[in-house]
C-alpha positions in Angstrom: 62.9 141.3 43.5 64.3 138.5 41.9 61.9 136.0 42.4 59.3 139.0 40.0 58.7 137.5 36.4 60.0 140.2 34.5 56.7 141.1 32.6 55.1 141.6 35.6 57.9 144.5 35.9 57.0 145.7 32.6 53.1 146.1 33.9 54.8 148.4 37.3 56.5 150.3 35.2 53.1 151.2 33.4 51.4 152.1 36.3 54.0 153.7 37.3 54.4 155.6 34.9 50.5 156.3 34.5 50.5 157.2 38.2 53.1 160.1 37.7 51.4 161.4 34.5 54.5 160.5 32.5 54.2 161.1 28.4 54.8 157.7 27.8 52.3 156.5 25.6 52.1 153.0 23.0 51.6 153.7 19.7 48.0 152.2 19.0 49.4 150.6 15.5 52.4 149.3 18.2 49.4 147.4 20.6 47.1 146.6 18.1 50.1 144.6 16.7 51.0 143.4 19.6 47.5 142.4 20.7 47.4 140.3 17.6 50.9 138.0 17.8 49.7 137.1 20.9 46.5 136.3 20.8 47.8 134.3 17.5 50.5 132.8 19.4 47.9 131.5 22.1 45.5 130.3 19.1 48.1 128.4 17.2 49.9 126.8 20.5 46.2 124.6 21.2 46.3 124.2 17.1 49.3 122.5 17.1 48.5 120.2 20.0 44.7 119.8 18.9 46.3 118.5 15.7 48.5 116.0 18.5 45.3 115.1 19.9 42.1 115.4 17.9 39.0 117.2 20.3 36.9 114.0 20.0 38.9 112.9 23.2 38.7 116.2 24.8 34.9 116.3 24.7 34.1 115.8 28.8 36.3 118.6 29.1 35.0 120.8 26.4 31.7 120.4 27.8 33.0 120.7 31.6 34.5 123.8 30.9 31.5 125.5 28.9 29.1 125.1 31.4 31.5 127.0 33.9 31.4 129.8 31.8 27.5 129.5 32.1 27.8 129.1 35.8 29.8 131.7 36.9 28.2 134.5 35.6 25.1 133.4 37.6 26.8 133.1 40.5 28.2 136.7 40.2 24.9 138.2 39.7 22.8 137.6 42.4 26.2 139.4 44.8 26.3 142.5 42.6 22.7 143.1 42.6 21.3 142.4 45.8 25.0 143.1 48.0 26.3 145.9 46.2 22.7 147.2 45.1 23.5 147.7 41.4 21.2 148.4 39.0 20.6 145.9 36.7 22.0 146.3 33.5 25.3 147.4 35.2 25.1 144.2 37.9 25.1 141.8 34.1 26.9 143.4 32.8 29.9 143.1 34.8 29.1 139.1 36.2 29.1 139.1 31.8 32.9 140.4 32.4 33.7 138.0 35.4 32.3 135.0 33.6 34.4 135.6 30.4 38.1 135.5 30.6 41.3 137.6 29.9 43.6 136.5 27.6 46.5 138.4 28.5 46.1 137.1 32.1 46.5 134.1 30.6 49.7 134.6 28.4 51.1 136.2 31.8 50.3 132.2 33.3 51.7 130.5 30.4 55.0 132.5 30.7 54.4 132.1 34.4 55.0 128.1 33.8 57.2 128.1 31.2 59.9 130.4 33.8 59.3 127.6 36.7 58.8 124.8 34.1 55.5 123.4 34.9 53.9 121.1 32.6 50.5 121.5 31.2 48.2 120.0 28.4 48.9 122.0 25.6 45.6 121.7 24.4 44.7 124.6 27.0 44.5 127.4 24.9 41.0 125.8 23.4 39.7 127.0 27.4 40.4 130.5 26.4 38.2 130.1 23.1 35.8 128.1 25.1 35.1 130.3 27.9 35.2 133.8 25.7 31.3 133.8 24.7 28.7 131.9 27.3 29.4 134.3 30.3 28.2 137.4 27.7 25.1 135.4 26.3 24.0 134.7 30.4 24.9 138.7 30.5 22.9 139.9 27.9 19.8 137.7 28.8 19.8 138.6 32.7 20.2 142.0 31.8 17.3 142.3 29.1 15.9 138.9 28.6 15.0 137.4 25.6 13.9 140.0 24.4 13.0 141.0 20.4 14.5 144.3 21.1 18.0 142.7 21.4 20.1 143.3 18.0 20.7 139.3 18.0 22.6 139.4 14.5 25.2 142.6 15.2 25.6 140.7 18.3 26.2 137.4 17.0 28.4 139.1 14.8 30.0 141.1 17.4 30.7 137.8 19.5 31.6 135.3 17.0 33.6 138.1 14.6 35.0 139.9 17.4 39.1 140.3 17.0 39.6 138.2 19.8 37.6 135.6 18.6 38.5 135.6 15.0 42.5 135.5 15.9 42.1 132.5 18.6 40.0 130.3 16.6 42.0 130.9 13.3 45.4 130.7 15.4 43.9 127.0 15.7 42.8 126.2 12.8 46.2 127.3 11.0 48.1 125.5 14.0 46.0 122.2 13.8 46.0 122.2 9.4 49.6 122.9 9.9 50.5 120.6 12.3 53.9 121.2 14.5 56.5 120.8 11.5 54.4 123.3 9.1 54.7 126.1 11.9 58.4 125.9 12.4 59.2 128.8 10.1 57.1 131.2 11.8 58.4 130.0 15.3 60.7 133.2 15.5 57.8 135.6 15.5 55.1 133.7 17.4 56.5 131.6 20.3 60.6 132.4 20.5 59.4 136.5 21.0 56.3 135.8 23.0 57.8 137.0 26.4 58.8 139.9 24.5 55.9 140.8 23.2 53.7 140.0 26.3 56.5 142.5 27.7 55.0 145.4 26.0 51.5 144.4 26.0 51.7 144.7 29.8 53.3 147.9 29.6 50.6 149.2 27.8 48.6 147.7 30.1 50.0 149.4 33.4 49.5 152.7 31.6 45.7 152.1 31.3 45.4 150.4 34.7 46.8 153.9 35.7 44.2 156.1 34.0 41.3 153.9 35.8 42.5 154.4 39.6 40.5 157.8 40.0 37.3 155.5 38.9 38.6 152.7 41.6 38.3 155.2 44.5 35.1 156.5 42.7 33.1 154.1 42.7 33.9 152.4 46.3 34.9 150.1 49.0 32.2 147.2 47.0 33.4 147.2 43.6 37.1 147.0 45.0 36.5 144.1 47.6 34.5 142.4 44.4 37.5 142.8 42.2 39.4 140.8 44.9 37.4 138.6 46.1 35.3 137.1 43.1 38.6 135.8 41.3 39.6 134.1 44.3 36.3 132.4 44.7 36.1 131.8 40.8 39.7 130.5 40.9 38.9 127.9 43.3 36.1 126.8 41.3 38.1 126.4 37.7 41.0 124.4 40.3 38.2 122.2 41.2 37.0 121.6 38.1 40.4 121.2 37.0 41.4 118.7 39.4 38.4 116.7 38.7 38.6 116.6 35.0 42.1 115.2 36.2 44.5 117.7 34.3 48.0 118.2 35.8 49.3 120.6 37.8 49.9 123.1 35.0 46.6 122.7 33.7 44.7 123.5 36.7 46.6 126.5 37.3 46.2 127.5 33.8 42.0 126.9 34.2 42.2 128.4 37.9 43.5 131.2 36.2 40.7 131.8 33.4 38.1 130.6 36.1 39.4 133.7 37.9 40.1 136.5 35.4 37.7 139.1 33.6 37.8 140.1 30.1 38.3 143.7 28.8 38.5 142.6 25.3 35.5 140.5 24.3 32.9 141.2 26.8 33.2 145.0 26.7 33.0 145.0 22.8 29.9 142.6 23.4 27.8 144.6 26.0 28.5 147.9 24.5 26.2 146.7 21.7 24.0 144.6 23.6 23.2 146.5 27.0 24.4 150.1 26.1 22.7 151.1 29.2 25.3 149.7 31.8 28.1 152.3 32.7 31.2 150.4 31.1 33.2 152.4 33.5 32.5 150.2 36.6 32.7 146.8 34.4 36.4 148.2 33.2 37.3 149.8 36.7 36.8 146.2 38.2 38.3 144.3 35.6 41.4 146.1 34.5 42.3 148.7 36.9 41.4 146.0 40.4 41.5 142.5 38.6 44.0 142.1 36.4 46.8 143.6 38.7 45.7 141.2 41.3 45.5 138.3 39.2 49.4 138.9 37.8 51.0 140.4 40.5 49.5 138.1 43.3 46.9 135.7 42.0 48.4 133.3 39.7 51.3 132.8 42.6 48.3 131.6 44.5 46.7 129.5 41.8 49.7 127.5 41.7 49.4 126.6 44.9 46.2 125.9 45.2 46.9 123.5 42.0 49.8 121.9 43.7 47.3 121.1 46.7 44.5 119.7 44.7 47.3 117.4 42.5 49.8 116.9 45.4 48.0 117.1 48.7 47.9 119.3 51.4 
């Protein structure tokens, strides 16, 4: 057991403690804070190194990296509708969830490398920001088309105004104005506590994995193979693309890692508006109660080593 990352015990102990019906509950003022120091912490860790290295030099991989979030989705798609025979709305909607990330998949890889010391660009929180929105916008349009009837303003504002959104990008922007010397006095709260705070975020997230295994079992054998499977093949995708854009070992496990995660933040928020007819129980069954366990309990173990063999060889 020694070899665990201690979060990841904090995200047992949830389930856990789910699974037996326990009364142990988070405060929602308790995870909306905590929801928000880390997704500032993420925001202002690419700010400060943006401010290192301005995103003129970064363009090949900004533009790399958005059109995987296009492509992914698409890729999902065509599997969930004509394989597992979902109806349409729900098939987009969840290849909207696939394509987008998960941030706190990603704070459990950053803490992942800073325990074993792996370099990687800093600069790799602006992948989080990057990949948050084209995945829903493939979503939305392969599930309605461009239609008239789509709300496009509440949705815009729903994507681009979104929590998640708002907090990355303006984590930053206050990290790149800032630069690294004007964040010092707030390095207490936002990057000496982050492992702390990631602590009880995954806590809380155990106890909701918990409440969504009756829908696992529910909804069958397809969604739970897809929940395994599709971040593997998505993982090895991002590691490709990593590898050729040439980032280092860290980095390609970090963009495996968002290559290979689903988002129960932004994307749910999004298609709730935008395709209200798609069951958000089987997009949120697959992505948090299958995915994310997988993805921090085995996957990102895996994605390091599929990183080391695109940087270092077989």
């Amino acid at each position: 057991m020694s070899g665990i990352d201690p979060v990841v015990l904090f995200f047992l102990l949830g389930v856990l403690a789910g699974a037996l019906r326990s009364d142990l509950r988070l405060p929602g003022a308790i995870y909306e804070f905590v929801s928000i120091v880390l997704l500032l912490s993420i925001g202002l860790k690419g700010g400060i190194e943006l401010a290192r290295q301005p995103a003129e030099g970064l363009a090949v991989d900004i533009v790399a990296v958005v059109a995987m979030g296009f492509v992914l989705p698409l890729l999902a798609y065509p599997v969930l509708r004509w394989v597992g025979r979902l109806p349409r709305p729900d098939a987009a909607s969840i290849a909207a969830h696939y394509g987008s990330v998960s941030v706190g998949t990603f704070a459990v890889a950053v803490a992942y490398c800073a325990r074993l010391g792996i370099d990687y660009e800093k600069y790799a929180p602006l992948f989080v920001v990057l990949l948050e929105v084209p995945a829903i916008l493939v979503g939305i349009v392969i599930a309605k088309g461009l239609s008239r009837d789509t709300h496009w303003g509440r949705l815009s504002h729903e994507l681009f105004l979104g929590k998640s959104i708002v907090l990355l990008l303006g984590g930053l922007a206050i990290g790149w104005i800032a630069g690294p010397e004007g964040i010092v006095p707030l390095d207490a709260l936002f990057f000496d506590l982050f492992k702390g705070i990631l602590a009880i975020f995954l806590l809380e997230m155990g106890l909701i994995a918990a409440r969504h295994l009756s829908d696992v079992l529910r909804h069958g054998v397809f969604l739970v193979a897809f929940g395994l499977v599709a971040p593997l093949a998505f993982a090895g995708i991002g590691s490709a693309l990593g590898h050729a854009l040439g980032l280092s070992t860290g980095g390609v496990l970090l963009l495996a890692t968002l290559a290979g995660s689903a988002s129960y933040i932004a994307a749910p928020a999004a298609m709730r508006t935008a395709v209200p007819e798609a069951n958000p129980a089987l997009s949120l069954t697959a992505s948090l109660a299958i995915t994310f366990p997988f993805n921090i309990l085995v996957g990102i173990p895996l994605y390091h080593r599929l990183a080391l063999w695109w940087t270092q060889g077989p």
